[in-house]
N, C-alpha and C positions, 0 to 999 in steps of 0.2 A: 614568490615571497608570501609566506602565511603570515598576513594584518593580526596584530592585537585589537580585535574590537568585540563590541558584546558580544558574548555567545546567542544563538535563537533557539531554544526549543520551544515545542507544543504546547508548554504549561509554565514559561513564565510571563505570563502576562503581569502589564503595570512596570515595566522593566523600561528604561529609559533609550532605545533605540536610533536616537535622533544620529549617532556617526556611525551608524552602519548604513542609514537612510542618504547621509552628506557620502558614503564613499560610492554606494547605489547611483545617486546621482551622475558621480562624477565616470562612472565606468558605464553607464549606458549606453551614449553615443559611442563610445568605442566599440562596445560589445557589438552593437549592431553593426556596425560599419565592418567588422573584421567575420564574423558567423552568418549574418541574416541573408536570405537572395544569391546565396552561394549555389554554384554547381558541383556533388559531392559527389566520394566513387568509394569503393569497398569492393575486396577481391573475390567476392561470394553475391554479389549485386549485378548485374551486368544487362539485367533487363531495360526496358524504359526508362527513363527518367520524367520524374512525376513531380509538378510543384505543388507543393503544401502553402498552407494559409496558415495565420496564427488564428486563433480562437476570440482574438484582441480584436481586430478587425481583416475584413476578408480580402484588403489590398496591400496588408500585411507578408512578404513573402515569409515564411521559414526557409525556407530553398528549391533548389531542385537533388531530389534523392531519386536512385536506382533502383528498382524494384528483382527480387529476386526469382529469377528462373527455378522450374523444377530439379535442372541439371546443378545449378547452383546449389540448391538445398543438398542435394546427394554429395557433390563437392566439397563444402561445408563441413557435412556429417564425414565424411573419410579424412578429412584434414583434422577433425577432433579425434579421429579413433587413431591417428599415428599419432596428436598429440596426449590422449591417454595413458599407451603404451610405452611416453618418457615421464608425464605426469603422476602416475600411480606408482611408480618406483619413487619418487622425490621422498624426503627423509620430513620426518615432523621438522626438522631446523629450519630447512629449505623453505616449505611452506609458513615460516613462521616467519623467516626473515621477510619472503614474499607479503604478507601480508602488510608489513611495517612497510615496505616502499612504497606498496600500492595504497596506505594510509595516509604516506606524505604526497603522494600524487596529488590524491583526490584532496588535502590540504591548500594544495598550492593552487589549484585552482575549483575550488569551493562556490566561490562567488559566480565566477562564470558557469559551471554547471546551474546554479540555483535561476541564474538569468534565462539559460535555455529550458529550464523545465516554467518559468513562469510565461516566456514565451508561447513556449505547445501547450499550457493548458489553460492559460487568462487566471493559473492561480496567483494572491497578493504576493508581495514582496517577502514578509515576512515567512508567509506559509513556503515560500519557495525558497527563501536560506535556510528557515528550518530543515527542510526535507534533505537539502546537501551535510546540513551539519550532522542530522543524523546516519548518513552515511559515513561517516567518520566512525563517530560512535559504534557501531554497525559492525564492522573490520574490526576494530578495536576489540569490541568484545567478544565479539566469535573464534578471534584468536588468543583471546585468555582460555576461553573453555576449553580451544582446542590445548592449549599448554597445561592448563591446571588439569585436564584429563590425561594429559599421558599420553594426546594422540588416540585416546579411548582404547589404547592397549591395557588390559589388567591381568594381573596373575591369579592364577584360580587354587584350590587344591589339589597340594599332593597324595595320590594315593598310594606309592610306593613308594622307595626310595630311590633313589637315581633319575627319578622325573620332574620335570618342568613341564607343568599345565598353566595354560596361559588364553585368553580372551582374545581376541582380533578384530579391529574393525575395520573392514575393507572398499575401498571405493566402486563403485558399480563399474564405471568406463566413461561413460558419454550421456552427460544431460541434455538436453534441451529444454532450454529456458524461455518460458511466451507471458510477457510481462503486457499491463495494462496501462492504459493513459495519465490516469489519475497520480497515480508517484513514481512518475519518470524514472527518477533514480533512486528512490529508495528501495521499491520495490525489486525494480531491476537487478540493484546492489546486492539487495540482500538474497537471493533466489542464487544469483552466480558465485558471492560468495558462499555462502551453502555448499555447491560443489564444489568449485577450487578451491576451497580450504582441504577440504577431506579427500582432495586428489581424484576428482573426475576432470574431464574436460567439458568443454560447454561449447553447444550453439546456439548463439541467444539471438530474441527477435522478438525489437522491441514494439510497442506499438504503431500503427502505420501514421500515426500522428507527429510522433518521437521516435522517430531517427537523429536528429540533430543530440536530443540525450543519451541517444541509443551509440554514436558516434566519437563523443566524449568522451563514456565512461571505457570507450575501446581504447581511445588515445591515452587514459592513466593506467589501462592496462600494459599497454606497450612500453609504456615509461618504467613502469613494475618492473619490468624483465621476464614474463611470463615465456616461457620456451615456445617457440614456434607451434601453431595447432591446438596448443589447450584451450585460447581462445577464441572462436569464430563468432562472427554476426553477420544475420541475413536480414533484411529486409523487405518490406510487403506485406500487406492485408493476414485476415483470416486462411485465405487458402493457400500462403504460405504456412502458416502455422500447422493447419490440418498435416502440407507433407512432412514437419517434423516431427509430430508426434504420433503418426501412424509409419515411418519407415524403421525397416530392421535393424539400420543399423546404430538406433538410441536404444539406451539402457535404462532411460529414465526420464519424466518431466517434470518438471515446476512448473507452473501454471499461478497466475492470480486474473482472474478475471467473473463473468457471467456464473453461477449453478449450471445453467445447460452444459456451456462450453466443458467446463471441467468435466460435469459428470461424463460427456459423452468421450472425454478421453480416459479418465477411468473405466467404462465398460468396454472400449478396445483395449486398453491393457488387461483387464481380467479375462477377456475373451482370447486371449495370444496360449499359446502350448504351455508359458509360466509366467505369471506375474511379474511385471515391472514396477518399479515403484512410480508413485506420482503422490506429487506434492503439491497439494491444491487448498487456494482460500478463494471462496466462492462468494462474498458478500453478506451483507446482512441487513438487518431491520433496528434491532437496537432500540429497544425502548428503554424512555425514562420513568422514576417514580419518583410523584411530589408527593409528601403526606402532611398530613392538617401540621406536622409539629416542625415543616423544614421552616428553612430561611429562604423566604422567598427571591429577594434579590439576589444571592447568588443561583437560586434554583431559575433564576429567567436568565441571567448571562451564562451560567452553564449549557441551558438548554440551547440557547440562541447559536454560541458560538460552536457548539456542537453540530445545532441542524445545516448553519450557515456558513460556517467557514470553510472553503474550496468550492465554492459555492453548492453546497451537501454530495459534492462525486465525491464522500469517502464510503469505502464498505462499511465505515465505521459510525458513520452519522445516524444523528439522533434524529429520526425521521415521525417518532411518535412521542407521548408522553401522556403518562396516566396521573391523572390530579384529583386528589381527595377532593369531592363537591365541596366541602366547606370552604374550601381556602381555592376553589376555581376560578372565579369571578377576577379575585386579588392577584393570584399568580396572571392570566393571562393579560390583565391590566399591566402588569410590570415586564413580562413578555413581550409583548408590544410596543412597549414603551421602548426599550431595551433596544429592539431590532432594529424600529423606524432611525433610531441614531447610525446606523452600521450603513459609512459609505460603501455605495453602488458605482463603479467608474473603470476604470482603463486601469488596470493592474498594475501599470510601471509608474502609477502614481503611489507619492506615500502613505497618502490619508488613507487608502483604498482597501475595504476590508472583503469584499464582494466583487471578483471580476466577472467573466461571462462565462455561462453554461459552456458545456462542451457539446457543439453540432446540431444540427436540426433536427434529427431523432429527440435528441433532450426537449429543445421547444418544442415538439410535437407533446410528449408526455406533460409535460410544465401545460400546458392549454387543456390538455383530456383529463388532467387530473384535476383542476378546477372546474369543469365542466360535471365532473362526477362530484362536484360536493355541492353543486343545484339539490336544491328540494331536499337534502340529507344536511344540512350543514351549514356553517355560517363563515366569511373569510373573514377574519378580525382583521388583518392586515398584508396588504402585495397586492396580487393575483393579475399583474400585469406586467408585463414590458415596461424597461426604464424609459424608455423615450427621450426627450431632447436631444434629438440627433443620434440618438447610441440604436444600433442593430440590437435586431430581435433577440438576440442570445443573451441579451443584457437585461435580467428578470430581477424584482423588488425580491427581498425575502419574504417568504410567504407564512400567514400563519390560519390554519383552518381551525373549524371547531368539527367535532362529530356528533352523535349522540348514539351512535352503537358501533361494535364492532362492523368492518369493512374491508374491501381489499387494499382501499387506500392506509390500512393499519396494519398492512397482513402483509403486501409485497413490498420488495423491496423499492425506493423510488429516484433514488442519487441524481438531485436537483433539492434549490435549495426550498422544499415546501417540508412542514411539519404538521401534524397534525395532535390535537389536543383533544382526550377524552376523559369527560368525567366522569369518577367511580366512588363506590361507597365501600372504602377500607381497601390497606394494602394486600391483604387474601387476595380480594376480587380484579383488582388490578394485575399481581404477579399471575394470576390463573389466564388472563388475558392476553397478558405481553407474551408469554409461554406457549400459546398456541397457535405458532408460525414454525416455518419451513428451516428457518434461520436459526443462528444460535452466537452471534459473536459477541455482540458489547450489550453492556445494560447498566444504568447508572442509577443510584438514587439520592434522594434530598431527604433528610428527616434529622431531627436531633433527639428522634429514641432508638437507645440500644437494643431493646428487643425488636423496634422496626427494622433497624440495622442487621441484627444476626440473621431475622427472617429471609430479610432478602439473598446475603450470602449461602443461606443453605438451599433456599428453591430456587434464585433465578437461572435459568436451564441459557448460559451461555457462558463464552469461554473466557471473558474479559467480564470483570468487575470493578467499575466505580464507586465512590459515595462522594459527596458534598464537595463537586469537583467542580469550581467555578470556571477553571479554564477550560471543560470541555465535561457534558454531562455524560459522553460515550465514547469521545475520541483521547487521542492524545496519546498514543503507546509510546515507549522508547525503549532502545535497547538496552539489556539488562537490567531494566524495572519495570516494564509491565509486558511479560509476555503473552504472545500477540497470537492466540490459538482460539479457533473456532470449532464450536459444535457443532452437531444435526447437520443441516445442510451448508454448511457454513466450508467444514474440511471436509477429509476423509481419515484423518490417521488421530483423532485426539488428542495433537500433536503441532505445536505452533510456532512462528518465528518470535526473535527477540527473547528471546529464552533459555533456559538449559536443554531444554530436549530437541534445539532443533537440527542443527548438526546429524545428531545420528540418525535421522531420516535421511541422508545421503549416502548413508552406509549399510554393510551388511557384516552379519559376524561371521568370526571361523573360528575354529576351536584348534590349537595346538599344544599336542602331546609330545614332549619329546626326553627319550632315554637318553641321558647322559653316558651310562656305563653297559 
């Protein structure tokens, strides 16, 4: 049953939320009682069985999942390549109708996916309906494009007569999809539809955290009606991953995760006898710009909910921010201000706007990073563990000052610390934020249009904001902000949530043919 209640996205904050919170409430204990501490199986799984912990706390179960054998992976991959070869004949209709069931699917149960991804990742309530509601949206519009395009068949010209010249957009075969922690199911969503819309099949594998979303989003497949083998999922670590996008018989990867990981699956496909495709977003830095002429208040809740919300694991968080000296002092006043209000707690509460880092790796970085802003720096607000009873993954938002460039301004850092440097004019700031390795989101605050145009024409990444109070760097959605990274960011300049991104699953062919 799809509930009429508010819709969640990314950017409507201020929005009255209270009975989606009353129906939250009322489906927790269920959810947990029927999902959580489960012992789980999948036909491509068959190794061990591994219990997971939720991020919430570490006597938390998520369940016990199956880890995937090498023999599995190869398994897997042959069960996608016989379901390619019924999948890639399927007709634009077929795939269109598919798309609408598997739209109602993920409809009907929306809410419970959005529970299990806040489970694996301690992200808030809201942040985690949002993420299922835009998997809706997601489908939804990947299958206009694919419709309003024609299937991305077009007619070309004729050069004689009795001929039909015509465009072709053809499916590779077999993707392999290696999804990260941070958007369970968005990410995931969006990567596998990518190819089963456009008629590949898939073996996805989701992170070793999320299996439990990794498991759901297989169960609204099955509901879809998806033909036998189009879709597989394996489960397991990083060296599972390695064996899907190093064996022969993939035709392609999606990837969202680390720069390393990506690039190093990039240089094995370009190193193979012919290029594969890969479709990768690799993270980013994402700086903000304040200038003497923004609005301060919304330039500190933009910034804030940008650095802080998921607690900063997005590629897309605002992890820096450059502030006109004049108006420094004021903005990080209000900054602060701003942040210290943003509850720190146990995500399946509703106040809660900040749950807990993701794994000890992170608190290891969350300590070395405040350690490196000794003698360089100043913390205006955090730099510690929540404490009263809460485990260490439960960190204050943090807000540093700097007084030069650094690596803490330079790499990426996904945890929720930001860092604030003063500068003299927006020149010397965009020349700043521009020389990092990144290239995805970048936001600014000012009410001059020529600060405004400047920014649009130099900031060297692939997402652009302005005077974005819901988020100074985040916030994509489908079909209104596509969601494409530069520099090191992609490889193809080329992004999800967009028009172009489809036909990165595809390949063309050209057909010639004499009627007479």
């Amino acid at each position: 049953m799809v509930l009429d209640l508010p819709r969640v996205t990314y950017s409507n904050i201020g929005v009255d939320f209270s009975p989606v919170h009353a129906h939250l409430d009322k489906i927790i204990p269920s959810f947990e009682k029927a999902f959580l501490g489960r012992e789980w199986s999948t036909p491509f799984s068959t190794g061990p069985l591994k219990e997971i912990a939720s991020p919430i706390s570490p006597d938390l179960s998520l369940g016990r999942f199956p880890i995937s054998t090498a023999a599995d992976a190869k398994a897997a991959i042959a069960s996608a390549r016989a379901g390619a070869n019924i999948w890639s004949r399927a007709s634009l209709e077929e795939r269109l109708a598919f798309a609408e069931r598997w739209q109602a699917a993920l409809a009907a149960q929306k809410y419970e996916l959005g529970l299990a991804a806040l489970y694996e990742t301690g992200k808030s309530r809201i942040e985690a309906v949002g993420e299922a509601e835009e998997c809706l949206d997601m489908v939804e519009y990947y299958s206009s494009e694919l419709k309003a395009n024609n299937g991305y068949t077009r007619s070309m010209n004729e050069l004689v007569a009795n001929e039909i010249a015509r465009s072709v957009m053809k499916p590779y075969g077999v993707f392999a999809v290696i999804a990260p922690f941070n958007f369970p199911l968005a990410l995931s969503i969006g990567m596998v539809s990518g190819a089963l819309l456009t008629g590949s099949s898939v073996v996805f594998k989701p992170s070793p955290g999320c299996s439990l979303t990794g498991l759901l989003i297989a169960e609204t497949l099955r509901k879809a009606g998806l033909p036998d083998g189009v879709f597989n999922i394996v489960l397991g670590d990083g060296e599972v991953g390695r064996l899907l996008a190093t064996d022969d018989g993939i035709d392609g990867v999606a990837f969202t995760g680390s720069h390393k990981t990506g690039m190093s699956i990039f240089r094995h496909m370009a190193a193979l006898p012919h290029m594969k495709p890969v479709i990768a977003e690799m993270g980013g830095k994402n700086p903000a710009y304040v200038t003497r002429s923004a609005d301060l208040e919304r330039a500190a809740q933009g910034v804030a909910r940008s650095a802080f919300g998921l607690q900063g694991q997005k590629c897309s968080a605002c992890s820096v921010v450059y502030v006109d000296n004049v108006v420094k002092h004021e903005f990080i006043g209000k900054l602060v201000d701003f942040s210290s209000k943003l509850v720190v707690g146990d995500p399946r509460r509703a106040e809660t706007f900040m749950g807990p880092v993701y794994g000890n790796a992170t608190v290891k970085r969350f300590r070395a990073a405040l350690s490196a802003v000794n003698g360089k720096g100043k913390v205006h607000f955090g730099g510690a563990a929540l404490g009263h009873g809460f485990a260490d993954n439960y960190v204050l938002p943090t807000v540093v000052e700097l007084d030069g460039p650094d690596k803490l301004t330079r790499e990426e850092l996904f945890m929720p610390f930001v860092v604030v440097r003063g500068v003299d004019g927006l020149e010397a700031a965009i020349a700043e934020g521009n020389d990092i390795a990144y290239g995805l989101s970048a936001g600014i605050f000012t009410r001059d249009q020529n600060e405004l145009q400047y920014f649009l024409d130099t900031a060297e990444a692939g997402v652009l904001y302005a005077n974005r109070a819901s988020g100074a760097t985040t916030g994509a959605w489908p079909g209104a902000q596509p969601f494409c990274g530069w520099k090191g960011t992609g490889v193809s300049g080329k992004g999800g949530l967009g028009a172009w991104f489809l036909p990165q699953y595809m390949r063309e062919q050209s057909h010639t043919i004499m009627t007479n």
